[in-house]
N, C-alpha and C positions, 0 to 999 in steps of 0.2 A: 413217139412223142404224144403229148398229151394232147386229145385232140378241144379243141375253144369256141364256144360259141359267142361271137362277140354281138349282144342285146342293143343294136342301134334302134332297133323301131321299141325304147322299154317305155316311151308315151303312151303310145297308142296299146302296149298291153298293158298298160297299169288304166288308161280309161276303160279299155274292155272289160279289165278285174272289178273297176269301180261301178259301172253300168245299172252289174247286178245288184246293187244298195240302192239305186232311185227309185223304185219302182214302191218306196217305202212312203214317198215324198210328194207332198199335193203338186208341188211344179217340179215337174221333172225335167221342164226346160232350162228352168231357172237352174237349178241342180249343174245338169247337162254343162251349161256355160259356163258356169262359176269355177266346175272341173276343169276344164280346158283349158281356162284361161290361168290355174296356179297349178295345176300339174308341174308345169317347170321349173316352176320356183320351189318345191316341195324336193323334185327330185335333183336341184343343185343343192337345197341344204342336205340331205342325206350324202352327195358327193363331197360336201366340203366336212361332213360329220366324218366321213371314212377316209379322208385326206387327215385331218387333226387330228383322229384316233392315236392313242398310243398306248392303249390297254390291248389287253389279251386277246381279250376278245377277238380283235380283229384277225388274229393269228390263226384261232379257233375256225371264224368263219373262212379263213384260206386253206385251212386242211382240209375242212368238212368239204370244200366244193371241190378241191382238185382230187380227193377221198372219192367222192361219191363218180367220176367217171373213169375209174380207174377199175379195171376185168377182172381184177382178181386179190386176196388178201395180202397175197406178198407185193404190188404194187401198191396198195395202200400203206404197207407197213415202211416200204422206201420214201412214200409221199412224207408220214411221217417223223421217222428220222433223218430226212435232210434238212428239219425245222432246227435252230440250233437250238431255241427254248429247249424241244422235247431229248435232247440228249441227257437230262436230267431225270430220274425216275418220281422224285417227288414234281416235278411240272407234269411230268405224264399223268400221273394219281390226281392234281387237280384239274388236269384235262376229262379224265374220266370221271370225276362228280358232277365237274359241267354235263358231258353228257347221261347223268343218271345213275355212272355204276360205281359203285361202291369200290375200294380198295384198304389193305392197312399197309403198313412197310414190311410187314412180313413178306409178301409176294413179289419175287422178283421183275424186273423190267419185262423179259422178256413175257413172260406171264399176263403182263398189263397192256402190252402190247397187243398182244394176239386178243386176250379180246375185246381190247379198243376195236382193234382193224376188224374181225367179225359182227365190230356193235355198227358200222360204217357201213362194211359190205350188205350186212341184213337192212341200213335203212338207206342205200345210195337211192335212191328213186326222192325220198323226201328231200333230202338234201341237195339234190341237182334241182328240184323244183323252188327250194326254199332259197336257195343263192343263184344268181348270174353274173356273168361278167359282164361288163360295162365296159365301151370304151369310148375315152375322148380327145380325143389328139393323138397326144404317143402316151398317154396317160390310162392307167387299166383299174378297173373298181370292182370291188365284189359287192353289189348291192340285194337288198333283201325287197323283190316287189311288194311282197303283203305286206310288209310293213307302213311302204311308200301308199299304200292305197290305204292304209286305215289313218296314215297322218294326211293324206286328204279328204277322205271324208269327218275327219276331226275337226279341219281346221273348219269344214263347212258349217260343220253343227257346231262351233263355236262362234263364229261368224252370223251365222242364224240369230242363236240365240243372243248375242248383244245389240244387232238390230232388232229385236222383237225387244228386247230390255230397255230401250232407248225408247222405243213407242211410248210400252207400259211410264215410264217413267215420263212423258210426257202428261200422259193421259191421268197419273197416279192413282196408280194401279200398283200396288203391293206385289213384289213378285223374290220368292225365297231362294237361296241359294243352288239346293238341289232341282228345280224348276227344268225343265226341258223347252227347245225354242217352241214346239209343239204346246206345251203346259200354257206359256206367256201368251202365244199365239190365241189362244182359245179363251184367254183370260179376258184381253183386248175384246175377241168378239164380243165375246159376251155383255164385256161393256156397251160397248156401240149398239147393240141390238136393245140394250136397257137403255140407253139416251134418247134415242129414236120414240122406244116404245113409250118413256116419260112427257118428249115433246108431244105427241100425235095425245095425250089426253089432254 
């Protein structure tokens, strides 16, 4: 049986994952908190994203993880024919452009098969890192951590930058679309260090 690693502590390594991005950031406390405090809300919308799925996709990401722990190519090859999609050969061939390799209908299933499962077996290591299992109740998720961690340091530097844009915009301060919370940030100083420097003549 396949053996399951079920990711209850997946906070605490998605803030470990995140960690290494503050050290980018003038407050790394600020950072620090801001993390902690929507980490979870990040990681139920990714749950409820893989709950409402009803693309492919999700299918893909359940072979690739139950693929990637599997000893050997004939166990990958069973993972993948108990999928009912892949009883099809043209769903196989779009399975295999997803992952990279090329096919025509000339080439029989079995053909596409093997080497899917060889394309699987040669990267099981990425893909055991790249998917976990998730669980939450009687409820089981296959979640993508670096993902989880780049839509939270997004939402930060989005969050940043509309508080630094809401300053600017007090202060009117012209600040352009492509701008970075950093860019606006520095815009503001600058102003304030010129007000100061205006009044004190």
């Amino acid at each position: 049986m396949e053996e399951r690693i079920y990711k209850e502590n997946l906070k605490e390594m998605i803030l470990e994952m995140a960690q290494k991005e503050i050290s980018n950031y003038s407050s790394q406390k600020g950072v620090r908190k801001y993390f902690e405090g929507n980490v979870d809300k990040i990681i139920n919308e990714n749950i409820k994203n893989y709950s409402e799925d009803i693309s492919i996709n999700k299918i893909y990401s359940k072979i690739l993880k139950r693929g990637s722990s599997q000893g050997n190519i004939t166990s990958i090859a069973k993972v993948i024919k108990s999928e009912e999609l892949f009883k099809s050969k043209n769903e196989l061939i779009k399975f295999a452009k997803y992952l990279g390799i090329n096919f025509n209908a000339k080439n029989s299933y079995n053909q596409i098969l093997k080497v899917i499962c060889n394309y699987i077996y040669s990267n099981r290591k990425i893909y055991s890192e790249k998917y976990i299992y998730y669980s939450r109740g009687n409820e089981e998720y296959i979640l993508e951590p670096e993902r989880i961690k780049r839509e939270l340091i997004e939402s930060y530097k989005s969050k940043t930058r509309n508080d630094m844009k809401s300053i600017a915009r007090l202060l009117d301060i012209t600040v352009e679309e492509d701008e970075s919370a950093e860019d606006i940030r520095q815009k503001v100083i600058n102003y304030i260090m010129r007000e100061k420097l205006t009044k004190k003549k």
